[in-house]
Backbone and ligand atoms as CSV (ligand in chain L), in Angstrom:
chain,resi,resn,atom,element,x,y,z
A,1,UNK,N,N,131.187,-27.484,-49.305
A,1,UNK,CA,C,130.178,-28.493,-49.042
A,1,UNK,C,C,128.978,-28.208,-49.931
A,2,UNK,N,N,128.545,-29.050,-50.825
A,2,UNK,CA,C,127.563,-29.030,-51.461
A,2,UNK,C,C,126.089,-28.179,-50.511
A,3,UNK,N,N,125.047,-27.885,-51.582
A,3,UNK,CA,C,123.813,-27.396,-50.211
A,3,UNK,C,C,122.638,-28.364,-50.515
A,4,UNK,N,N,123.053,-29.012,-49.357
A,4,UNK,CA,C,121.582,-29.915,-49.447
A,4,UNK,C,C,120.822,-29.378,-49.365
A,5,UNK,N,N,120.390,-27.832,-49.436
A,5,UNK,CA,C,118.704,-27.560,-49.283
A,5,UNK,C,C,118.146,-26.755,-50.440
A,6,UNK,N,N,119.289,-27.304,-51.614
A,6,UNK,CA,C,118.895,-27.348,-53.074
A,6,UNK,C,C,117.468,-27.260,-53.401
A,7,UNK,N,N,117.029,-27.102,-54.077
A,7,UNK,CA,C,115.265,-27.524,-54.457
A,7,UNK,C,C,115.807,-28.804,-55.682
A,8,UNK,N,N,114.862,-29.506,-55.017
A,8,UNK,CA,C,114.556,-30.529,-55.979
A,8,UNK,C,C,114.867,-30.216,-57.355
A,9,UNK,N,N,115.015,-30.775,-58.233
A,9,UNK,CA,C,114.312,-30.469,-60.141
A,9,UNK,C,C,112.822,-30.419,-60.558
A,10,UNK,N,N,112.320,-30.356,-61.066
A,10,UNK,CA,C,111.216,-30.652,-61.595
A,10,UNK,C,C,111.063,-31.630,-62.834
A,11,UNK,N,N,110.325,-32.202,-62.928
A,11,UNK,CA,C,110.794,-33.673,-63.765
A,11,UNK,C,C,111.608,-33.049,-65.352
A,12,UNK,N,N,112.395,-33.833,-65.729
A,12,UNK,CA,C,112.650,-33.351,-66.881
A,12,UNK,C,C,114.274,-33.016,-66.689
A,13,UNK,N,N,113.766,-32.250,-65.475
A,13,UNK,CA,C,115.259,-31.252,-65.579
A,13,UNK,C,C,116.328,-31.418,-64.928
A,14,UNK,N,N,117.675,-31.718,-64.851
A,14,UNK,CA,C,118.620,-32.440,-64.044
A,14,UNK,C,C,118.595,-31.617,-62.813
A,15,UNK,N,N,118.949,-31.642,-61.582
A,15,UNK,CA,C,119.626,-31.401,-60.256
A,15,UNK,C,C,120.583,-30.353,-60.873
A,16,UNK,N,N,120.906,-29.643,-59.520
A,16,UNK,CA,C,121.638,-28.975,-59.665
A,16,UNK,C,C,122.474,-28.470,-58.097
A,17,UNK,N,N,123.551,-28.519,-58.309
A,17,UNK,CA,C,124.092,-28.964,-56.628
A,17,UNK,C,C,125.147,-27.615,-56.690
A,18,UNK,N,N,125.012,-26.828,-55.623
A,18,UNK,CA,C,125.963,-26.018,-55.262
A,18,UNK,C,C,127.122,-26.622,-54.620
A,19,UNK,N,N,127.866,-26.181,-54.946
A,19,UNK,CA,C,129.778,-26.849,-54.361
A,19,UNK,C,C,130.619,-26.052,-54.893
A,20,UNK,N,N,131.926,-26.338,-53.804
A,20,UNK,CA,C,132.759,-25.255,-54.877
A,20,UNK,C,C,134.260,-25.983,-54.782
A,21,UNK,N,N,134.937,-25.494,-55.222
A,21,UNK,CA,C,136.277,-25.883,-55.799
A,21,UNK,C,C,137.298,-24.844,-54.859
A,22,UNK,N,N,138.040,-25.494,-54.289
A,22,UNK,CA,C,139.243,-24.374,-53.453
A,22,UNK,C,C,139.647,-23.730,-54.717
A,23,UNK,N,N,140.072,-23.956,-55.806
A,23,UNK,CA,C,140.800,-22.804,-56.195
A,23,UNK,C,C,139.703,-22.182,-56.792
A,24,UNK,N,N,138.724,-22.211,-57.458
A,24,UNK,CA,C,137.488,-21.372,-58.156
A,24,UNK,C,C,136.675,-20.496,-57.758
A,25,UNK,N,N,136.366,-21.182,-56.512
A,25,UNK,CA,C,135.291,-20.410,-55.307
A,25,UNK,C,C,133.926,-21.641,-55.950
A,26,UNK,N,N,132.854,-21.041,-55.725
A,26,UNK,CA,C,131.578,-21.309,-55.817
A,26,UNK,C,C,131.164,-21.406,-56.785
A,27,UNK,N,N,130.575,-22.525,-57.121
A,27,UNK,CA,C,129.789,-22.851,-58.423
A,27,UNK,C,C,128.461,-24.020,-58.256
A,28,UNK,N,N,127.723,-23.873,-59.269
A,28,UNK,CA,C,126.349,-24.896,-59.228
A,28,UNK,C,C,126.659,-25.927,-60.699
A,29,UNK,N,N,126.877,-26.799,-60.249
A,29,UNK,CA,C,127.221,-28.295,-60.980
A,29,UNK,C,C,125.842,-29.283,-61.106
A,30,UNK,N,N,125.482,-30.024,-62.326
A,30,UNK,CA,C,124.833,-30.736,-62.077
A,30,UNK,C,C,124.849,-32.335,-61.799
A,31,UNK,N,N,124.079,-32.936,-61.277
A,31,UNK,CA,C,124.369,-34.029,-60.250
A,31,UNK,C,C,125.046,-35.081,-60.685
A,32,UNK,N,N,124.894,-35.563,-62.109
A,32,UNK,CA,C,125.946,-36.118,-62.673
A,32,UNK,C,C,127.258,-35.546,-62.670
A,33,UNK,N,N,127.659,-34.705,-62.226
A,33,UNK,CA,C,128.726,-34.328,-62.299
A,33,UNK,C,C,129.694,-34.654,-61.032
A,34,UNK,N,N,128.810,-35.362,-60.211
A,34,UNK,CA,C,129.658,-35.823,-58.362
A,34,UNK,C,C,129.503,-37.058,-58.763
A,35,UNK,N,N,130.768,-37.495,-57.801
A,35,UNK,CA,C,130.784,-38.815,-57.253
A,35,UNK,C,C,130.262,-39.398,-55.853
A,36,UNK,N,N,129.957,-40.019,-55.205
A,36,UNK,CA,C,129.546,-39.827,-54.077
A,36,UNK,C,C,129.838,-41.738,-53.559
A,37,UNK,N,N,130.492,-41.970,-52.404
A,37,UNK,CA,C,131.434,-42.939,-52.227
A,37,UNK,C,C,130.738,-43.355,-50.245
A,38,UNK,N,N,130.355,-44.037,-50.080
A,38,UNK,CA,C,129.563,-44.416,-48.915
A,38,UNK,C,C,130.142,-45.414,-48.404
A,39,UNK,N,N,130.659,-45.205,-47.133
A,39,UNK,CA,C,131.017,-46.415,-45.947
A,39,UNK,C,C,130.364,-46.456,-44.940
A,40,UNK,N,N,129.285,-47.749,-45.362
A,40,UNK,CA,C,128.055,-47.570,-44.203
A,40,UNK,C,C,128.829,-48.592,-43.056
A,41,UNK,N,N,130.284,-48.838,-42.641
A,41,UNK,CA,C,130.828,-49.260,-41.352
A,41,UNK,C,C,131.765,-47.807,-40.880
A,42,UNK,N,N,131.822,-47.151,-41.464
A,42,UNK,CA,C,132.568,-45.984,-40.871
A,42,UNK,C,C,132.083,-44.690,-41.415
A,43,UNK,N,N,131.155,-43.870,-41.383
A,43,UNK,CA,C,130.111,-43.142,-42.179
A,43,UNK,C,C,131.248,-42.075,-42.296
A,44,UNK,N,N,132.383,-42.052,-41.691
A,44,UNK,CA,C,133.096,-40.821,-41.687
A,44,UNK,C,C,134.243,-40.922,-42.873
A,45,UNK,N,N,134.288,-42.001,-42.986
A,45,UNK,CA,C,135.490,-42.317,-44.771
A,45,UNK,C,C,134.403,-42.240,-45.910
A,46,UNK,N,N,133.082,-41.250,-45.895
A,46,UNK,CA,C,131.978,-41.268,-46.839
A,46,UNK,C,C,132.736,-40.176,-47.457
A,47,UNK,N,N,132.755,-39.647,-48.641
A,47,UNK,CA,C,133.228,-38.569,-49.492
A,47,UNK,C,C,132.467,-38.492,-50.714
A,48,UNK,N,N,132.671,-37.099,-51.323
A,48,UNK,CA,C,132.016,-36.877,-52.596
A,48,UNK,C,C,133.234,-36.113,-53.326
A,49,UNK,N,N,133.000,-36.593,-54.444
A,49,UNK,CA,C,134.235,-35.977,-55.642
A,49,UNK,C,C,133.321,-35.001,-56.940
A,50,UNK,N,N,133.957,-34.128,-57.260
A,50,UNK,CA,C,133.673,-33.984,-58.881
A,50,UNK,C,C,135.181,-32.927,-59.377
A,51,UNK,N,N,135.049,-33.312,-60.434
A,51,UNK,CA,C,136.188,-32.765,-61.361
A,51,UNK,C,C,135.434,-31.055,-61.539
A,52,UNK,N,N,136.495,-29.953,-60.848
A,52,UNK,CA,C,135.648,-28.660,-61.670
A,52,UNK,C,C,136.317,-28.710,-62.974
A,53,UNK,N,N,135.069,-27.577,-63.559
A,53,UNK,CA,C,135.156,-27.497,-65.006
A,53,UNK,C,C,135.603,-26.171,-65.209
A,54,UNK,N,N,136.145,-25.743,-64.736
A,54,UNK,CA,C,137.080,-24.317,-64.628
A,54,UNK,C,C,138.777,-24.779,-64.985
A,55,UNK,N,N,139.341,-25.398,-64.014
A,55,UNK,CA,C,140.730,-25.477,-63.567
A,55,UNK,C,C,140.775,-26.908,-63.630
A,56,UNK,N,N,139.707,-28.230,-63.775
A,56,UNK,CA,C,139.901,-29.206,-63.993
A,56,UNK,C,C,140.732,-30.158,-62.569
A,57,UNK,N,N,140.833,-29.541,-61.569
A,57,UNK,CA,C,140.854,-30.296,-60.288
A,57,UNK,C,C,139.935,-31.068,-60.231
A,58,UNK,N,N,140.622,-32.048,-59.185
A,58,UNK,CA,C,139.955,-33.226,-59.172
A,58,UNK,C,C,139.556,-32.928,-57.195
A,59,UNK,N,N,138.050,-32.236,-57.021
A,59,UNK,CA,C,137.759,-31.798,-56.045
A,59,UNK,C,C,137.132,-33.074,-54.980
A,60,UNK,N,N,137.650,-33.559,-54.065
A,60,UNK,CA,C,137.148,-34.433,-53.001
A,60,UNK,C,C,137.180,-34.007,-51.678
A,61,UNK,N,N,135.743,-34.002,-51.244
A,61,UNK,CA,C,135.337,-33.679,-49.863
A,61,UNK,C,C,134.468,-34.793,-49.102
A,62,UNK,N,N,135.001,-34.627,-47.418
A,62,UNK,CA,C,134.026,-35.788,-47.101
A,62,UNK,C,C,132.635,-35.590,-46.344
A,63,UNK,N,N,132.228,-36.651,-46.726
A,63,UNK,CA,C,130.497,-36.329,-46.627
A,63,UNK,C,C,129.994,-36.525,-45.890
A,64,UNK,N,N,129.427,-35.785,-44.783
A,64,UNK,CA,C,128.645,-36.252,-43.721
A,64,UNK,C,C,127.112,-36.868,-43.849
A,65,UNK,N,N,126.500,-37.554,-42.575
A,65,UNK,CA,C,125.547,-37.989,-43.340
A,65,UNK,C,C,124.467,-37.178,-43.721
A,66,UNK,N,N,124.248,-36.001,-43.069
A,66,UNK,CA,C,123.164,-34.645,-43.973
A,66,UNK,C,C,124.234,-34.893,-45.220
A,67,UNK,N,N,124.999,-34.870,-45.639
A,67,UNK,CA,C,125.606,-34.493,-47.130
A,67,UNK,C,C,125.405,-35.766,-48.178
A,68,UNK,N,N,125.348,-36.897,-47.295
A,68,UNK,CA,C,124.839,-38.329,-48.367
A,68,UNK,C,C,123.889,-37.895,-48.442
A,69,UNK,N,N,122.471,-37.515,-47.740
A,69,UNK,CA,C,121.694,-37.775,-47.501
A,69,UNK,C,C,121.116,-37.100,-48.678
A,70,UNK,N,N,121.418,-35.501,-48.452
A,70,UNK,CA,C,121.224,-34.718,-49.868
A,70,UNK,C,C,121.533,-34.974,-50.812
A,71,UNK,N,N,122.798,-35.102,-51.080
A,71,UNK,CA,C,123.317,-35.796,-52.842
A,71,UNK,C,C,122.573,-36.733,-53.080
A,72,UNK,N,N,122.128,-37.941,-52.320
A,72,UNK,CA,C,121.639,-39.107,-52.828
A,72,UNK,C,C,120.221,-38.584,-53.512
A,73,UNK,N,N,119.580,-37.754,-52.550
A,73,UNK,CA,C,117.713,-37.271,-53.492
A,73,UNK,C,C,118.144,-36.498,-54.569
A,74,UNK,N,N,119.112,-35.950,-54.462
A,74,UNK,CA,C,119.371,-35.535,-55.702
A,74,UNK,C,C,119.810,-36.347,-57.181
A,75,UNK,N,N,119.858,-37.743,-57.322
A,75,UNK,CA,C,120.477,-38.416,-57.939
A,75,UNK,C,C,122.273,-38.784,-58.454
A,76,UNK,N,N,123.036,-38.125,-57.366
A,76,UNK,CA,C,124.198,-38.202,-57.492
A,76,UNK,C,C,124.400,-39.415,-57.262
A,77,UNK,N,N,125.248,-40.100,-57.809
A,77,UNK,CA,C,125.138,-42.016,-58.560
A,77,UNK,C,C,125.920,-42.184,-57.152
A,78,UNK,N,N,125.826,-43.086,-56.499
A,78,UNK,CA,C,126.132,-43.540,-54.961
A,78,UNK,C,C,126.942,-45.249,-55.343
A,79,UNK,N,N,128.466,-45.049,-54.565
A,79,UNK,CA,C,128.979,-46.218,-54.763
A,79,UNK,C,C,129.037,-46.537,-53.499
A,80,UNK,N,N,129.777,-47.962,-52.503
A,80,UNK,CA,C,130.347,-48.085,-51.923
A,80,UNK,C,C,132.004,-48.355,-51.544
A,81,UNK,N,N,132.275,-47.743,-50.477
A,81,UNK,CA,C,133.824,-47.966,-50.116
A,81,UNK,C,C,134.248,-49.589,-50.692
A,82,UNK,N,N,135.361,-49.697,-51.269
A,82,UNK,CA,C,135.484,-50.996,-51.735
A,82,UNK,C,C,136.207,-51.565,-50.696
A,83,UNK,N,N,135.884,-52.633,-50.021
A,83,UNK,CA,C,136.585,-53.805,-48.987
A,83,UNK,C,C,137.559,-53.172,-48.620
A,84,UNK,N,N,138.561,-53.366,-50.143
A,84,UNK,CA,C,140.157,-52.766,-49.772
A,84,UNK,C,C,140.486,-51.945,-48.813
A,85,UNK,N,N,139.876,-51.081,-49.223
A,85,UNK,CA,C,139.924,-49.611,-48.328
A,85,UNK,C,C,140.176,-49.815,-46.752
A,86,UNK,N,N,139.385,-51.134,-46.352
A,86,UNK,CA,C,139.334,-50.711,-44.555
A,86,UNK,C,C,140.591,-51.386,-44.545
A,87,UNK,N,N,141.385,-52.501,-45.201
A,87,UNK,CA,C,142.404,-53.451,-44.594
A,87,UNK,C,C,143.131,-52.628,-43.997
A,88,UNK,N,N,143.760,-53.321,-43.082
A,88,UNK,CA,C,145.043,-52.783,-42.138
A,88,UNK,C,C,146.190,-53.420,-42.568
A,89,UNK,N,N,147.068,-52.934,-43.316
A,89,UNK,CA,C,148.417,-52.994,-44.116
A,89,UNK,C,C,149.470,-53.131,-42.607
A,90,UNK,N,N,150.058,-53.952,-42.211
A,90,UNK,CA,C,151.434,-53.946,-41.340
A,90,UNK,C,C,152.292,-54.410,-42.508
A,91,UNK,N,N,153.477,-54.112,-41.845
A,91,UNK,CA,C,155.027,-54.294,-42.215
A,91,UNK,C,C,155.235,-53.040,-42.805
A,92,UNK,N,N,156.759,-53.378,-43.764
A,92,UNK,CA,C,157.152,-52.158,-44.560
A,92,UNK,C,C,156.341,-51.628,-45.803
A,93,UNK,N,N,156.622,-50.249,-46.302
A,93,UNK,CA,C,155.562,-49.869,-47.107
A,93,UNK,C,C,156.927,-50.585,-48.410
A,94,UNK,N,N,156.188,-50.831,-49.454
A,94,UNK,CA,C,156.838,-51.531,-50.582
A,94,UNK,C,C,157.107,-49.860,-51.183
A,95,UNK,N,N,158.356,-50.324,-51.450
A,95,UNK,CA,C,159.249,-49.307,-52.377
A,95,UNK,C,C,159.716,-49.211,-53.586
A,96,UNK,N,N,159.850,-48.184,-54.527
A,96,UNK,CA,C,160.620,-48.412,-55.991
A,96,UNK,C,C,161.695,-49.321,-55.750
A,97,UNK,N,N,162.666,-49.169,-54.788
A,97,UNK,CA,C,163.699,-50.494,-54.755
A,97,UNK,C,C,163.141,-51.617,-54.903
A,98,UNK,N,N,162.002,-52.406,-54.192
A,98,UNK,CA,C,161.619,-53.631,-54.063
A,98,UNK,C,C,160.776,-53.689,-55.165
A,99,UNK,N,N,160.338,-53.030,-55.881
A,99,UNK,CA,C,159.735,-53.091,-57.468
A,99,UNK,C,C,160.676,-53.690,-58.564
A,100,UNK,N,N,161.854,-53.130,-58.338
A,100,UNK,CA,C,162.832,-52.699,-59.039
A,100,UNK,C,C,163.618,-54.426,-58.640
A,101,UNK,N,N,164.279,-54.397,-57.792
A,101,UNK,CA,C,164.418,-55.555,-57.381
A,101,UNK,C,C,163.561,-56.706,-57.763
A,102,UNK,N,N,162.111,-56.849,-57.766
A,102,UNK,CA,C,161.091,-57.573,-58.846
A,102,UNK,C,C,161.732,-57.876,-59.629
A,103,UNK,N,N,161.325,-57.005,-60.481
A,103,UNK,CA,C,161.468,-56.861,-61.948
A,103,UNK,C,C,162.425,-57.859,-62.480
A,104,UNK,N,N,164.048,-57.094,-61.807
A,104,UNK,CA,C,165.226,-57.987,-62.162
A,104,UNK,C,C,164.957,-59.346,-61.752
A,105,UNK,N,N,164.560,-59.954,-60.596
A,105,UNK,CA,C,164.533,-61.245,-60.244
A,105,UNK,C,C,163.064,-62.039,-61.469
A,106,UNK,N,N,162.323,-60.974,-62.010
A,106,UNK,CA,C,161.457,-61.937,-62.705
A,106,UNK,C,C,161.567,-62.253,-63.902
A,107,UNK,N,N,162.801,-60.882,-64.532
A,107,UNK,CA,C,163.590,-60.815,-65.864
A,107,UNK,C,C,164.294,-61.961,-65.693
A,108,UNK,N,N,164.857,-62.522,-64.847
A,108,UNK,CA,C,165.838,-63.767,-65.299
A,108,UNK,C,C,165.277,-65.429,-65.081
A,109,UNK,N,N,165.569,-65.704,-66.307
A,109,UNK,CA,C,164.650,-66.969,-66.412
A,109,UNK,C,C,164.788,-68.033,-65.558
A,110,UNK,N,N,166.153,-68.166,-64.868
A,110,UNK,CA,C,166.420,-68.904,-64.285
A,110,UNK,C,C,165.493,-69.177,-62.795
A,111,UNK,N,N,165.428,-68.142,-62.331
A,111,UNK,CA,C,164.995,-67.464,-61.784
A,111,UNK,C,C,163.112,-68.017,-61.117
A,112,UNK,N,N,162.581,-67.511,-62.551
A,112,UNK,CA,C,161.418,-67.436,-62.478
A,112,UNK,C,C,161.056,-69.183,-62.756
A,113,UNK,N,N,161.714,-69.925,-63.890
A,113,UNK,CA,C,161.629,-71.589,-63.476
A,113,UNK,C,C,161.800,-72.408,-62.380
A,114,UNK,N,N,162.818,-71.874,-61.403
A,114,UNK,CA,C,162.849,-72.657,-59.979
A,114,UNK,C,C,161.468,-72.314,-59.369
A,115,UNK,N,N,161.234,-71.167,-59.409
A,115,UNK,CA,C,160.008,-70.762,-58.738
A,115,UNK,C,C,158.705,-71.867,-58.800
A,116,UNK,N,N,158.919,-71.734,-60.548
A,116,UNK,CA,C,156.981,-72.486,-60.963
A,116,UNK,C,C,157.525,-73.956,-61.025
A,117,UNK,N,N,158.626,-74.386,-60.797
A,117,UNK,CA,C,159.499,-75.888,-60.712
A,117,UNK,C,C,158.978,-76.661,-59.205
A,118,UNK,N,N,159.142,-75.434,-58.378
A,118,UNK,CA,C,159.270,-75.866,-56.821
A,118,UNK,C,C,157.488,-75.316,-56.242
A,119,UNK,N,N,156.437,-74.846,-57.276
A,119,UNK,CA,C,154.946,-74.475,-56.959
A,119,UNK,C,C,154.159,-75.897,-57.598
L,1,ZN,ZN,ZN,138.579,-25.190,-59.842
């Protein structure tokens, strides 16, 4: 978990955010270097990412709101959860078969003309 009780920068000088990487251990990154991802309807799907620069993992943890709260004064660039994210998906999960199956049905021309014939 990053430490929100960082000191500020002083103008000029970037942030600097303690976090660490499971496989690295502990390191101080600067604030451009996180992602930071906010769902102000479910504060608990909030997360922060950064790539370490050791081993090049792609490190994501989720953020409570002391942990937005800090990254954000720190200037870590703040997105929101995109829509997508909350939908609730029913039925079957789509499979390489039914890709695959695509494909062939969109490879044949016949096929794909009844379709835009009968739209
Ligand atoms: Zn690492």
């Amino acid at each position: 978990m990053p430490d929100p009780n960082t000191p500020a920068p002083r103008a000029g000088e970037p942030a600097r955010i303690t976090c660490s990487c499971p496989v690295c251990g502990a390191m101080t990154l600067p604030a451009d270097a996180f992602d930071l991802v906010v769902c102000a309807s479910d504060p608990s799907r909030s997360f922060y990412q950064f790539t370490c620069p050791t081993c090049s993992g792609l490190v994501t943890k989720q953020a409570s709101e002391r942990v937005v709260t800090g990254l954000s004064a720190r200037g870590v660039r703040v997105s929101s959860l995109p829509m997508e994210a909350m939908e609730v998906h029913v039925g079957p999960v789509l499979t390489m078969d039914d890709l695959l199956d695509l494909s062939i049905a969109l490879s044949e021309q016949d096929v794909v003309a009844a379709l835009t014939a009968t739209s």
